[in-house]
N, C-alpha and C positions, 0 to 999 in steps of 0.2 A: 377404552382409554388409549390416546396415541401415548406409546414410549417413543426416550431419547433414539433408539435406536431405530426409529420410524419416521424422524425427522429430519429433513436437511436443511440446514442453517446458511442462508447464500447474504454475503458480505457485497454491500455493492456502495461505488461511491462516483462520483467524477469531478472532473477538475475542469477548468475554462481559463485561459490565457488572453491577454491583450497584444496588442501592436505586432502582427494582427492576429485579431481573433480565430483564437482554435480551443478546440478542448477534447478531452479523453475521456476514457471509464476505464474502473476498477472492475474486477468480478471476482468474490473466492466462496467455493464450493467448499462448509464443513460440516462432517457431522461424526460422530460416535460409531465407534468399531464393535467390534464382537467380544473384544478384550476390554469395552468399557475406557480406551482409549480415544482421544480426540485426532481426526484427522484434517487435512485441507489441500486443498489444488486450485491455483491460480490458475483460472481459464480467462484472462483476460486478454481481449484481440489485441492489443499493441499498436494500434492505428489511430489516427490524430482524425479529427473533424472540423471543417472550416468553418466559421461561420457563428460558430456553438456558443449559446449560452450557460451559464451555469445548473440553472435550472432543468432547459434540455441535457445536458449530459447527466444528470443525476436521473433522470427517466432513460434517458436511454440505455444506462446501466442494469436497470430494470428488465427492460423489455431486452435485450441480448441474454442477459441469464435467464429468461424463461424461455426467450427461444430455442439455446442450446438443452433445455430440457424437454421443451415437446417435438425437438429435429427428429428424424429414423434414427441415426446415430448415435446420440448422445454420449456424452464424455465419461458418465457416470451409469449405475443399473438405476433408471428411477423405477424401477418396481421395486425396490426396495422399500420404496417410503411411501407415506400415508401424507405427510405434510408439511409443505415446505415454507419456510418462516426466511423472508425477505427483511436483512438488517441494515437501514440506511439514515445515514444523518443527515437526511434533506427533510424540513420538513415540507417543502412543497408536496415531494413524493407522499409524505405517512400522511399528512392532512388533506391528501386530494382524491385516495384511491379508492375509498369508497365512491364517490360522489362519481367517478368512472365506472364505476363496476356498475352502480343504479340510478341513479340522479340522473344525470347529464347525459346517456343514450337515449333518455325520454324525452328527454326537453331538447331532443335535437341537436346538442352538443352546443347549449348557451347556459350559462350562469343562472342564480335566479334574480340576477338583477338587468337580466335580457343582455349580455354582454356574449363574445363567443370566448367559450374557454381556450386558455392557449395550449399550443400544443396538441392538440386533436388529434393527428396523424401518429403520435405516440401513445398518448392515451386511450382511443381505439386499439389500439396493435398489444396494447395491456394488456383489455380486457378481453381479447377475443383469446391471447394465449392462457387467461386465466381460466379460461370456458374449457379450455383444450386438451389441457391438462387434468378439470375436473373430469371429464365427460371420456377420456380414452385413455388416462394413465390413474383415474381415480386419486389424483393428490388433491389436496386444497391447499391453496394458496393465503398466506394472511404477510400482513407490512407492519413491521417495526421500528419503530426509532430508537437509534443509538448515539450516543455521544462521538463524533467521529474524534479520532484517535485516544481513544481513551483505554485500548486496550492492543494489547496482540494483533488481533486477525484485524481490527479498525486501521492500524497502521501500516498493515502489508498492504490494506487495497486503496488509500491513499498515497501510497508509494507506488502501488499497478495504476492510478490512475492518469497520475501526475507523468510517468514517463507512456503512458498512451498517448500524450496530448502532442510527445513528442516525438510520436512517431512517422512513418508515411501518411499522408491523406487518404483519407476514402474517398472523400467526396465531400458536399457541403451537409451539414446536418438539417440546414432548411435553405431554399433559397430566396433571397433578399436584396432587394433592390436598392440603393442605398445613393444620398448625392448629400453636397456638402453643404451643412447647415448654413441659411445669413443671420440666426441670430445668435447670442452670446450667451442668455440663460439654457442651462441645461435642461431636458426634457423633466417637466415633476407631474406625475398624476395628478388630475382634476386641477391643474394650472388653468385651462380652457375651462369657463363658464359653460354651460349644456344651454338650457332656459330659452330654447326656441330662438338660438338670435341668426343672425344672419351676418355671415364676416366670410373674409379672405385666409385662405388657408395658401398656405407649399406644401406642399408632401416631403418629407426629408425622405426617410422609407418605404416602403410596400415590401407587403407579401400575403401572397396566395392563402388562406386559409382553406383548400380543397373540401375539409369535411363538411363544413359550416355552407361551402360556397359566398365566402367574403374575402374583405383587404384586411389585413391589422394594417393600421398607418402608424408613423411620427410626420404630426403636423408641426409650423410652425403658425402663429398667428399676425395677421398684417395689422400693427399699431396706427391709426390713423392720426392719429395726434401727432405719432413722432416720426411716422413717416420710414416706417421699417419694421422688420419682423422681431419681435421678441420675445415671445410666449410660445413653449414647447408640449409637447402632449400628446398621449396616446389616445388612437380615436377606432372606429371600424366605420368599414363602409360596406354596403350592398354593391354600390357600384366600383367601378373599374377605374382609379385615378393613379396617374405614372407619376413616379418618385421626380422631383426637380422641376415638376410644372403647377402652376400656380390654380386656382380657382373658387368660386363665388358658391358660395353652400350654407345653406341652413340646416343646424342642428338639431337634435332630440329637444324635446321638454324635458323629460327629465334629466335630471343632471347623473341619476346613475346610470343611467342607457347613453354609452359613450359613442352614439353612432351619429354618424353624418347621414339625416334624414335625405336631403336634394342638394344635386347638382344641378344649382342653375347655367353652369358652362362653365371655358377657360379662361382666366382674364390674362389679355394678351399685353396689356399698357404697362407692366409691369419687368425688368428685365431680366431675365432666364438664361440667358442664351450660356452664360457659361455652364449650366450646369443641363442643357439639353443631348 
């Protein structure tokens, strides 16, 4: 039986800002002393990320605290511990890390509704330091959910996160291609019908999905009625389409497999050029 004294309890949170988008993490390291007393140390980097959504930053807080446990260095002895209990009020994070650790390495890092999971270049980098840490420092890893601020240690690493966001940049947390929307509704999942049709898309976004080897897009849809774009939506492609350029594509049949099956070309008749 693991005891308190054999467990380390890592506080992780992050935070995501607009205009313009940046966001931070939280990190705090606590656990039980010899005296049966509670302790804690904020190792959090203090450094802001461009780019970042909120989602990402609540994994990236993840994966920086298991980093810093299986580095040469580490901040802390972890051969002290047997098990370390990850406590975070994301539930993207607590609802998704199993399906990381087994699911979704098998299936090639897609959904089982054939979509690619987001995130991948962080969810990979999970699971590999959860392997790392079993297999050379002998800890097991497990993810909890907590009520963020509803305690102590919840509000110190929402106060670490919040002023990381506001720190220097590192750099971008993904990169992302991005041009200025012509329509007026905002982006809603499953706005765009699947059902095999055939329509006019823009790219508002791209970006690289590396693991997968795909695009995640925001498309906008070409209204032929009203003679303009008005219909937003997230989509994936196989293929390679640049953000602010328009083209002729047919989609999946099914309407849960959000992918642009063919590119039939660009279409040129349509005007771009501000956002080329």
């Amino acid at each position: 039986m693991i005891t308190e004294q054999e467990t380390l309890w890592i506080y992780v949170d992050g935070s995501s800002r607009q205009g313009p988008r940046r966001g931070g993490i939280g990190v705090l390291f606590a656990w039980i002393n010899a005296q049966g007393e509670e302790e804690c140390l904020d190792v959090s980097p203090g450094i802001g990320f461009a780019g970042a959504t909120n989602n990402r930053m609540e994994l990236e807080a993840v994966v920086f605290a298991l980093g810093e446990l299986a580095s040469r260095h580490p901040v802390i002895d972890v051969e002290r511990y047997r098990k370390v209990i990850i406590r975070s009020d994301s539930l993207y994070v607590c609802e998704n890390y199993q399906a990381a650790l087994f699911r979704w390495p098998a299936d090639g890092w897609m959904t089982r509704d054939g979509n690619p999971v987001a995130n991948p270049d962080l969810w990979k980098e999970f699971r590999a330091l959860v392997v790392k840490l079993d297999k050379e420092r002998h800890v097991r890893v497990d993810v909890t959910w907590i009520k963020g601020k509803s305690d102590e240690l919840t509000k110190l690493v929402d106060k670490a996160a919040k002023r990381s966001s506001e720190g220097p940049l590192q750099g971008r947390s993904e990169i992302q291609r991005v041009r200025r929307r012509k329509s007026a509704e905002p982006t809603a999942p499953g706005a765009i019908p699947m059902r095999g049709q055939v329509s006019v898309i823009r790219v508002i976004a791209e970006k690289r999905l590396g693991v997968q080897r795909v695009d995640s897009l925001k498309v906008e849809l070409w209204n032929r009625e009203s003679k303009r774009f008005d219909t937003a939506d997230n989509v994936w492609s196989r293929k390679f389409l640049r953000a602010g350029h328009t083209y002729l594509v047919r989609f999946s049949q099914d309407d849960r497999r959000r992918e642009i099956e063919q590119v039939f070309g660009e279409v040129t008749f349509l005007d771009d050029t501000d956002d080329a």
